[in-house]
N, C-alpha and C positions, 0 to 999 in steps of 0.2 A: 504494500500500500504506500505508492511513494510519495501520494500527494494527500495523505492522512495530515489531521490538524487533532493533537490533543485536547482534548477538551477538559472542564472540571464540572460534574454536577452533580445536584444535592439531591436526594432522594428521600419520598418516607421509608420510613423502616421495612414493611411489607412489602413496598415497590422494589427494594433490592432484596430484602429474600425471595421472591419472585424469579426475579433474574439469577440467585447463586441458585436455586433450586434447579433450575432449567439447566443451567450450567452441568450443575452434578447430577442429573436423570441422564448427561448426553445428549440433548438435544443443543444445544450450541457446547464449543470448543472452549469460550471462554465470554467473560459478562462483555466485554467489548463488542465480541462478535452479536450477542445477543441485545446489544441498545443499538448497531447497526441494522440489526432487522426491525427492530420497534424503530428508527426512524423511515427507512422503508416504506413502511407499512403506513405508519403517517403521512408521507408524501403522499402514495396512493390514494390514501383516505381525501387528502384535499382535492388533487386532481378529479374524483368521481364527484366528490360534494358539488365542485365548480361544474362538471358535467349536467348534475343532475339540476342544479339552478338554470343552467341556462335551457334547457328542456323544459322546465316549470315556465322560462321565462318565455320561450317560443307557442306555448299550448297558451300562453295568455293573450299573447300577441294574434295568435289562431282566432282568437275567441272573441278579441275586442273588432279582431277586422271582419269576423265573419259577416256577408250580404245578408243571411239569412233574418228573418224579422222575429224579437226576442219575444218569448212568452209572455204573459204573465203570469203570475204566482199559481192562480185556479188552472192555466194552462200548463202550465210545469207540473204541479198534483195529480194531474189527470192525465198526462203523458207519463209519468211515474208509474201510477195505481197502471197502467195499461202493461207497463213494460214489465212490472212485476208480477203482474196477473199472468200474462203469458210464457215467463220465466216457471211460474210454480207450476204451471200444464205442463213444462216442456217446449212450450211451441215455440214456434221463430216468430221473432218482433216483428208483428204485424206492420208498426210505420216505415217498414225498412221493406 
């Protein structure tokens, strides 16, 4: 690891028996290698989080441009009870 940068960090107690645990089961070589995967894995974590925002944020963009003309409330209820009534049969959605 030529281009490794030491780091210092403070942990709770649990948080590092955690990591020696893991260590001494074998499942990592050593606690370094093991916060190398936990940071990993937190990258990851953000990269999909940033994905999934921006998927929330195109289904809304869908939604506010959609031509179609909005319901209202008794019309959304009864589009609802229909969709569900026909789910509890089995049958395929009728408005479709």
């Amino acid at each position: 690891m030529n281009n490794a940068e030491k780091v210092s960090v403070t942990m709770a107690r649990e948080q590092m028996q955690a990591l020696r645990e893991s260590v001494e089961s074998g499942e990592f070589a050593t606690t370094s290698e093991a916060m190398r995967d936990a940071v990993r894995v937190w990258q990851r974590q953000r990269v999909e989080d940033v994905e999934r925002l921006e998927a929330m944020r195109a289904r809304i963009r869908r939604s506010i441009n959609d031509p179609r003309p909005s319901l209202s409330a008794d019309e959304a209820e009864a589009e609802l009870a229909r969709f569900m009534e026909s789910e509890a049969k089995g049958l395929p959605d009728a408005a479709h």
